[in-house]
C-alpha positions as CSV (number, residue, x, y, z in Angstrom):
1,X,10.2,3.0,-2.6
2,X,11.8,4.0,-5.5
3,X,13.0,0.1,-6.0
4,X,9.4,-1.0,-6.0
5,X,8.9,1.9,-8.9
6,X,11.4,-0.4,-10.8
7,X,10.1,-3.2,-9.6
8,X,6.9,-2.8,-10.9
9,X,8.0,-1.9,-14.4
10,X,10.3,-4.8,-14.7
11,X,10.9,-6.6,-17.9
12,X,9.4,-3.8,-20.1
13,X,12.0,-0.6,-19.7
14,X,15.2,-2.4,-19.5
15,X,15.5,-2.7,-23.6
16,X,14.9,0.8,-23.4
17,X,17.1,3.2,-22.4
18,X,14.7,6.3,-22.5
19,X,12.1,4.8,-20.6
20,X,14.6,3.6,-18.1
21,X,16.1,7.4,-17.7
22,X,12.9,8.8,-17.1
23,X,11.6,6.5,-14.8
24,X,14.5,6.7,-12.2
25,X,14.0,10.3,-11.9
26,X,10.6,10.1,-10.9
27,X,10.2,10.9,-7.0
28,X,7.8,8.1,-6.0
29,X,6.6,10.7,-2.8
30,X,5.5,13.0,-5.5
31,X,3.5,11.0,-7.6
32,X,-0.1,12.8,-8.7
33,X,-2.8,11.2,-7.4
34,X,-5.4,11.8,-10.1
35,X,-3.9,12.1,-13.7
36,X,-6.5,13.2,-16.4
37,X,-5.9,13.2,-20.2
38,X,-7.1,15.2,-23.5
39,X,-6.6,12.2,-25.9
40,X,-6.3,14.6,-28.9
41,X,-4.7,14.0,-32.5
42,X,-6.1,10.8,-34.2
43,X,-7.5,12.7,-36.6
44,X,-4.0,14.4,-37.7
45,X,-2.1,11.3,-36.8
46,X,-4.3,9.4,-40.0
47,X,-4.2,12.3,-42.3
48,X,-0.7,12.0,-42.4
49,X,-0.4,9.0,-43.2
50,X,-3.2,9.0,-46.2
51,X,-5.2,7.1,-44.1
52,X,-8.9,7.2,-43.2
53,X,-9.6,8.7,-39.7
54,X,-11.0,5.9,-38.2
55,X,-7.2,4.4,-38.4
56,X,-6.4,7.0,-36.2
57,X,-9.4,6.1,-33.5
58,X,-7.6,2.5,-33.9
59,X,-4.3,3.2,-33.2
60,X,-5.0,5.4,-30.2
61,X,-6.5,2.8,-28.4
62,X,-2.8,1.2,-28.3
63,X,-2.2,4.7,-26.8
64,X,-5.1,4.2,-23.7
65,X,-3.4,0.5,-23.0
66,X,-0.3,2.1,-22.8
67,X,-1.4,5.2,-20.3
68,X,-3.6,2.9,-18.4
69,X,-0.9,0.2,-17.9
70,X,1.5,3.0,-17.2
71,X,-0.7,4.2,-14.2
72,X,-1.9,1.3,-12.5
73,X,1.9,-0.1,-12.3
74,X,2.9,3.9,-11.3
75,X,0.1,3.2,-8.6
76,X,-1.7,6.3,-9.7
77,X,-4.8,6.4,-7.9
78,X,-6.8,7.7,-10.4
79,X,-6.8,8.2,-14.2
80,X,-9.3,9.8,-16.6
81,X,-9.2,9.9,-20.3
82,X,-11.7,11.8,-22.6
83,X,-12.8,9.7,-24.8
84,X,-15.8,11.8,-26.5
85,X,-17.4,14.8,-25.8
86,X,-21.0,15.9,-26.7
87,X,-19.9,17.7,-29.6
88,X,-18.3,14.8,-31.3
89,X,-21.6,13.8,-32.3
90,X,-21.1,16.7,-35.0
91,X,-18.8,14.5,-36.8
92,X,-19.7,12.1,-39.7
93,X,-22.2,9.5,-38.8
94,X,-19.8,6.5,-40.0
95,X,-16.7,8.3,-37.6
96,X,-19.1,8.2,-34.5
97,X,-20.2,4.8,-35.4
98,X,-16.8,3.6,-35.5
99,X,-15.5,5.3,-32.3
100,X,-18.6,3.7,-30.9
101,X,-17.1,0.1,-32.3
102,X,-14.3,0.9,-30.7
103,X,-15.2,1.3,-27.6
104,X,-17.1,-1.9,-27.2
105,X,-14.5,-3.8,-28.9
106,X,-11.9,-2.3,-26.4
107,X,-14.0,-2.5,-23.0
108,X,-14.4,-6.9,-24.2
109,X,-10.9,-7.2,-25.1
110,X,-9.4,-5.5,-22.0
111,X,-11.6,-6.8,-19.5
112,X,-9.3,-9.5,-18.7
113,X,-6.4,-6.7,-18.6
114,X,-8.2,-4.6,-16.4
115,X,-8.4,-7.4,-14.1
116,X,-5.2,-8.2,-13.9
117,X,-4.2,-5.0,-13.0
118,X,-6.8,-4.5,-10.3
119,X,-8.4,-1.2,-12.3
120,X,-11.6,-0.5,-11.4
121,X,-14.2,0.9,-14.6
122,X,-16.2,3.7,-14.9
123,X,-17.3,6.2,-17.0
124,X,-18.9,10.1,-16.5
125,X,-21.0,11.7,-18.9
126,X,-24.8,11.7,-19.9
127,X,-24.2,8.2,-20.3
128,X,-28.4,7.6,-20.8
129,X,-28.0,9.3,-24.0
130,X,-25.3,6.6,-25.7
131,X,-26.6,3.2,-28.0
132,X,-28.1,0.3,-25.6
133,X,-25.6,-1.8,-26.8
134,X,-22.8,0.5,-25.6
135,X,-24.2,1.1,-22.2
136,X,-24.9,-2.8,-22.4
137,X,-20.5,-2.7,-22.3
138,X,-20.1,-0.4,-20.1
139,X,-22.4,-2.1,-17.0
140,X,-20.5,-5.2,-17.9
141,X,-17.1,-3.6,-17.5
142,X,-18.4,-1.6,-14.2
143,X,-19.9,-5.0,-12.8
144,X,-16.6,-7.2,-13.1
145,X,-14.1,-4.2,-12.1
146,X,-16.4,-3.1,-9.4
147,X,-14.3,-4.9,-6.6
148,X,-10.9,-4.0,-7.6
149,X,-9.2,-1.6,-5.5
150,X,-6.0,0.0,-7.5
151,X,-6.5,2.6,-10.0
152,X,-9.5,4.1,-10.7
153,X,-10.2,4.6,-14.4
154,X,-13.0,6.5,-15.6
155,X,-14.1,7.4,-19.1
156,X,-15.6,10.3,-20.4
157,X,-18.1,9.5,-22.7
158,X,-20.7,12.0,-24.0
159,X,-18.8,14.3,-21.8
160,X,-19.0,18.0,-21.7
161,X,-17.5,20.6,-18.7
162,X,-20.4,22.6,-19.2
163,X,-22.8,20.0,-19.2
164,X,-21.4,18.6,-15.9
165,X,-21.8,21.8,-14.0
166,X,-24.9,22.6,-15.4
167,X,-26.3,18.9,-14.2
168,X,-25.1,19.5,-11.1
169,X,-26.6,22.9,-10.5
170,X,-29.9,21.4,-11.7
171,X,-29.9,18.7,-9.2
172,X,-28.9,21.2,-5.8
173,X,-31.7,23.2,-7.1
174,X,-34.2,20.2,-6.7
175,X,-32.8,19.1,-3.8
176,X,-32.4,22.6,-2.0
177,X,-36.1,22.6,-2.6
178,X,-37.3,19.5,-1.8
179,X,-34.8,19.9,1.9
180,X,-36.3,23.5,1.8
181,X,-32.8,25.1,2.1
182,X,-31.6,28.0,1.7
183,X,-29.9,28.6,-1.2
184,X,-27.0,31.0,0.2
185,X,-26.1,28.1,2.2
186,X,-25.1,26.3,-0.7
187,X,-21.3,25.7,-0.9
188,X,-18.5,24.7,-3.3
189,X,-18.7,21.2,-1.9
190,X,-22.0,20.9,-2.4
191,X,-21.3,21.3,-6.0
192,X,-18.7,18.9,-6.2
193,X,-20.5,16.4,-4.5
194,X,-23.2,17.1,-7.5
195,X,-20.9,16.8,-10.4
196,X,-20.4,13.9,-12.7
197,X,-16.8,13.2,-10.8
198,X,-18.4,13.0,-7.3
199,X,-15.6,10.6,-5.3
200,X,-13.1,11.5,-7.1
201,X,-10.1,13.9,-6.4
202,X,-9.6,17.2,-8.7
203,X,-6.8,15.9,-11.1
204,X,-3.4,17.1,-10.0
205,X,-2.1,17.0,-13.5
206,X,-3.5,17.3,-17.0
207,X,-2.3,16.2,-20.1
208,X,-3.5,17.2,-23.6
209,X,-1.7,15.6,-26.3
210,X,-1.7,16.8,-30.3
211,X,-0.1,20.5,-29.0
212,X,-3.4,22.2,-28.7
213,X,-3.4,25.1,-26.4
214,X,-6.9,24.7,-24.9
215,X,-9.0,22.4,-22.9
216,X,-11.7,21.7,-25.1
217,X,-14.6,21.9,-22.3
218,X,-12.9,19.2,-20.0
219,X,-13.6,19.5,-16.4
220,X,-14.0,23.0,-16.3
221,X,-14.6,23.1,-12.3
222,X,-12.0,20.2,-11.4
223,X,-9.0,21.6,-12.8
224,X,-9.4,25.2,-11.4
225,X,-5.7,24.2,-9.9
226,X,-4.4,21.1,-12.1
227,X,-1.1,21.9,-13.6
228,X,-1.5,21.6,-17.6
229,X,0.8,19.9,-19.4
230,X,0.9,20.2,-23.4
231,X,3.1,18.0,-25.7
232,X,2.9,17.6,-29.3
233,X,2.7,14.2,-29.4
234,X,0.0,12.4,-31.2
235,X,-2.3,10.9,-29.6
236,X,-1.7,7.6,-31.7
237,X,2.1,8.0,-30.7
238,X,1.8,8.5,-27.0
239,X,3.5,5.8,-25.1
240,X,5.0,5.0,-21.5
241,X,7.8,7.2,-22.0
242,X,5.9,10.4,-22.8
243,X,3.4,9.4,-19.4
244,X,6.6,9.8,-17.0
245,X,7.9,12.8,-19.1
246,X,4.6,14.1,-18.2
247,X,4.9,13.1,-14.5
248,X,7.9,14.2,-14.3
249,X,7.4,17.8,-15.4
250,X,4.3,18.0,-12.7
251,X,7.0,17.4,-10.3
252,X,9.5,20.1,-11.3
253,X,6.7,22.5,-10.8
254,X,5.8,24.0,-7.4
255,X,2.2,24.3,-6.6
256,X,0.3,27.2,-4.8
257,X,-2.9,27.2,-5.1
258,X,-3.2,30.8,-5.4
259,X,-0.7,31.2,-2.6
260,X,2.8,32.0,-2.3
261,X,5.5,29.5,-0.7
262,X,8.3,31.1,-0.2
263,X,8.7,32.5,3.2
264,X,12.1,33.9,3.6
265,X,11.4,35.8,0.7
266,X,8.2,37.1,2.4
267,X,10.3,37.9,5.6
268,X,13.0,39.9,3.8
269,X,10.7,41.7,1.9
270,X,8.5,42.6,5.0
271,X,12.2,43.1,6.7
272,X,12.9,46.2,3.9
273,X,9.6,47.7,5.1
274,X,10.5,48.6,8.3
């Protein structure tokens, strides 16, 4: 397994040796399944450099290759990256029409890519509320990916946590009353199977680049039990090796949902009781 892991990232980590030591720690049986990402810092990555914001926007899409050809040769099932949120459309008209650019330009240029690399394309968001043209890009993109069957990217565009679980609550409601059900019978998957991310597994690990101790109304219901990851990395700056640092980290940590996995411990302790 872990030869295939190397396998698959042939020709690009040899040259470097920190992308090679990461990688061969990774346990491939530990892998998370859904990865999700706070794309944060273009904004700071520019100013630094005495250059406009919108140089920022352009180098981070370097950054989304990189993460998204970092998980589809990891074999991570799913990977999703906010890309804009409902309240970016409080920033300057000439920022959001240039993120906007961006996006088209990046969805034509990486069709082929995503091909390759059997990725299949969506996004989740109030979609209906973006520019014809860039819903025009994204129905292209979902049409020629929609037969691929490795990693699952989707796109948050127009996105808000809020918004999501208030959608969703909306639709049960209309559907509890046109199936006349009761609404105490309504359950957690119910919700779930309402919410913008319907099909798709709660991410096991979240990354939010830029150092930025929050998550910035970003699947607020699906990451009840994600483990967080922070680094203060640009977003502009983010590359494979900072992915597997990430990965890696999710697996030095021991999840418990809310439970408590250490048993002998539990049996001494209940043993001094007596």
């Amino acid at each position: 397994m872990q030869k295939q892991l190397l396998k698959n990232f042939a020709g690009l980590i040899e040259a470097n040796a920190k992308d090679d030591l990461l990688l061969r720690q990774l346990e491939v049986e530990r892998l998370p399944a859904h990865v999700a990402i706070i794309m944060d810092g273009n904004g700071r990555w520019a100013a630094r450099r005495n250059l406009p914001r919108v140089a920022g926007h352009r180098a981070g899409a370097e950054s989304v290759r990189a993460a998204v050809d970092t998980a589809a040769r990891l074999h991570i099932a799913y990977l999703t990256l906010y890309a804009f949120s409902t309240e970016n459309w409080k920033r300057p008209k000439l920022e959001v029409q240039a993120l906007m650019a961006l996006l088209k330009e990046f969805l034509r240029k990486e069709i082929r890519t995503l091909q390759d690399n059997n990725i299949r394309f969506q996004t989740i968001g109030r979609e209906q509320d973006l520019d014809a043209s860039v819903r025009r890009e994204i129905e292209q993109a979902r049409r020629d990916t929609e037969t691929n069957t490795g990693t699952v990217l989707s796109v948050a565009l127009n996105y808000s946590g809020r918004a999501d679980i208030l959608d969703a609550i909306k639709s049960i409601v209309t559907e509890a009353a046109h199936h006349h059900q009761d609404p105490a019978q309504i359950s957690e998957a119910d919700l779930a199977r309402h919410l913008y991310t319907r099909g798709l597994p709660d991410p096991d690990l979240l990354i939010r680049t830029s150092g930025e101790m929050r998550v910035s109304n970003f699947l607020l219901w699906q990451i009840a039990y994600s483990e967080i990851y922070v680094t203060e990395t640009l977003w502009p700056d983010f590359r494979r090796a900072d992915f597997f640092a990430a990965v890696l980290e999710f697996q030095r940590r021991e999840r418990r949902y809310g439970d408590v996995k250490t048993p002998e411990k539990n049996s001494l302790f209940v043993a001094n009781l007596k």
